[in-house]
C-alpha positions as CSV (number, residue, x, y, z in Angstrom):
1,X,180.1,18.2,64.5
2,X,182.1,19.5,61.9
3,X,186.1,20.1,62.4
4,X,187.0,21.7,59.4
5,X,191.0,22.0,59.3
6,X,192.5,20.7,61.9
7,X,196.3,20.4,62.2
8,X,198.0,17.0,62.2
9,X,200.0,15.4,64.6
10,X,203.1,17.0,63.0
11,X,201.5,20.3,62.7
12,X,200.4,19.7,59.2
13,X,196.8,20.5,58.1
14,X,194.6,17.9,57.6
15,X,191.2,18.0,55.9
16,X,188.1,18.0,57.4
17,X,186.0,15.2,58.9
18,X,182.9,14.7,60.7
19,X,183.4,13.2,64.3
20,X,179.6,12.5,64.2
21,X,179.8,8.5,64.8
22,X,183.3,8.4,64.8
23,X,183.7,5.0,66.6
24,X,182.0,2.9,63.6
25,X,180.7,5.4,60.6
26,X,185.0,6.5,60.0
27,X,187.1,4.6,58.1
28,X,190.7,4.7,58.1
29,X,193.4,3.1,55.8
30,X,195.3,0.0,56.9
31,X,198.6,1.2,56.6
32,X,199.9,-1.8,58.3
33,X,197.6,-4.7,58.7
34,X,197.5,-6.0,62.6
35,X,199.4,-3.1,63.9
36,X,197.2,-2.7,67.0
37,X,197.0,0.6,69.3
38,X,199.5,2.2,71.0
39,X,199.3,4.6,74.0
40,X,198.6,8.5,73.4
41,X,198.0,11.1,75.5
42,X,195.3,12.8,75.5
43,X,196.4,16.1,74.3
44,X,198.0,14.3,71.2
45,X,194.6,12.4,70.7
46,X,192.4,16.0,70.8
47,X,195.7,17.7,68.7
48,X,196.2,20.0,71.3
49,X,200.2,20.4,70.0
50,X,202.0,18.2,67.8
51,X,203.8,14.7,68.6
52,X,207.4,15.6,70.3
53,X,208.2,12.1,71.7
54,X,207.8,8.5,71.1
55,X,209.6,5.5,73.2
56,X,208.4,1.6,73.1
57,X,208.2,-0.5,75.5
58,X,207.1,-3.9,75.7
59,X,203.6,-4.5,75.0
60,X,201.1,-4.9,78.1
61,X,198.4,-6.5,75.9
62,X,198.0,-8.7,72.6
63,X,196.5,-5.7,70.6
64,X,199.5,-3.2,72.0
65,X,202.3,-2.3,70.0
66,X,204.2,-1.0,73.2
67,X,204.7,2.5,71.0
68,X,203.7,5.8,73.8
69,X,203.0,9.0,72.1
70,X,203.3,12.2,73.9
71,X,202.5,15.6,72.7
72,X,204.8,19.0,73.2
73,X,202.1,20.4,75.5
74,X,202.8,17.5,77.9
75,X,203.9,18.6,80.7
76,X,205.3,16.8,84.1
77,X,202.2,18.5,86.1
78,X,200.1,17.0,83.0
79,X,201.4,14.1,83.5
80,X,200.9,13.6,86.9
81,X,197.3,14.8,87.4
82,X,196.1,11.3,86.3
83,X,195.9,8.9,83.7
84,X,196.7,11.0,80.7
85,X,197.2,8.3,78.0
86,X,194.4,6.8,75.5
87,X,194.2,3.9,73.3
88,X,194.4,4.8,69.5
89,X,195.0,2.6,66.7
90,X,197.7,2.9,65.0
91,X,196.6,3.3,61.3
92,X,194.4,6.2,62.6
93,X,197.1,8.0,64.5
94,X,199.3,7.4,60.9
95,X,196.0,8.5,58.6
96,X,196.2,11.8,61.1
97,X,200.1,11.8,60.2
98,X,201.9,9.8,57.9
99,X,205.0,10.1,58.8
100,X,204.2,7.7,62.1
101,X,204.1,4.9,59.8
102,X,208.0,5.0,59.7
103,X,208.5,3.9,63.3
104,X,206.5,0.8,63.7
105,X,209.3,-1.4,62.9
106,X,211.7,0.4,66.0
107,X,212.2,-2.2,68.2
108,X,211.3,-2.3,72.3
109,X,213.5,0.6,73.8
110,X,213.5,2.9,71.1
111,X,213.2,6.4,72.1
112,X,212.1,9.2,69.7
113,X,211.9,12.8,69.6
114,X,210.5,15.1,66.9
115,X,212.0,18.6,66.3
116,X,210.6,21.4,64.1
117,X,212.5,24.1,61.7
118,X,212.4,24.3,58.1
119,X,211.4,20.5,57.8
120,X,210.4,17.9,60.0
121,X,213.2,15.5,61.6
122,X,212.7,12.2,64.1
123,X,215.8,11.4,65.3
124,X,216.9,8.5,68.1
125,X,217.6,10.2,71.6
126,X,219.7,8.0,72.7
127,X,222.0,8.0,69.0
128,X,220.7,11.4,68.0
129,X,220.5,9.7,64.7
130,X,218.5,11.5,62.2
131,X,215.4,8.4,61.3
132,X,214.0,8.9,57.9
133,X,210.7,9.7,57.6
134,X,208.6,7.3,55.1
C-alpha cells in the first residue's frame, strides 16, 4: 500500500514509501551501528502526532537501548488501556526523524520533552536545558 506523504515524528514531511513487505524488502540507514530498539508507542509508531517525550531507563534486554518514546496524543487513558508500547529500531525511528539521532548518547535517567513554535527544541525536563539537535 502506498503512503504518500506522511508526516515525520517531529511533524516534518517525509517522502513516500511502500509498507508492502516492510519487515524485510525496506532498508534503513545505520545511523548508529548496534543501537538496538527502543520502546514506542503505538501512536508514535503509526505517526498519529509527533514525538513529545523521551526518558531512558535501564535496558530490560541486550538489543534495548532503554530509550521510551511517547507521542503528544498519548494520553493517561491511552496509556492505561493496555500495552501501548512497540519495539522499533532505532535507525528506523531516526530515518523517520533525524533529529532522534542526537539523544542516543543521554545516559539512563534522561528525561526529554519536545516543544513546537517557530523551530523545533528538545530540552531536559529536569534542567530545562535546551539539547541541540544534530
Amino acid at each position: 500500500m502506498t503512503r504518500g506523504r506522511e508526516m515525520g515524528l517531529f511533524g516534518k514531511r517525509r517522502a513516500s514509501g511502500d509498507d508492502a513487505g516492510a519487515a524485510g524488502s525496506r532498508r534503513e540507514p545505520e545511523f548508529i551501528a548496534g543501537a538496538g530498539a527502543w520502546l514506542v508507542t503505538t501512536n508514535v509508531r503509526d505517526e498519529v502526532a509527533p514525538v513529545a517525550w523521551m526518558y531512558r531507563e535501564e535496558s530490560q534486554h541486550p538489543a534495548d537501548n532503554g530509550w521510551r518514546i511517547f507521542s503528544a496524543a498519548d494520553t493517561q487513558e491511552y496509556m492505561d488501556s493496555g500495552n501501548p508500547f512497540v519495539i522499533m529500531d532505532f535507525n528506523e525511528a531516526c530515518a523517520m526523524e533525524p533529529a532522534l539521532i542526537g539523544i542516543y548518547d543521554l545516559p539512563v535517567g534522561s528525561d526529554l520533552a519536545v516543544e513546537r513554535g517557530e523551530r523545533i527544541t528538545v530540552f531536559d525536563v529536569t534542567t530545562g536545558r535546551e539539547l541541540p539537535l544534530v
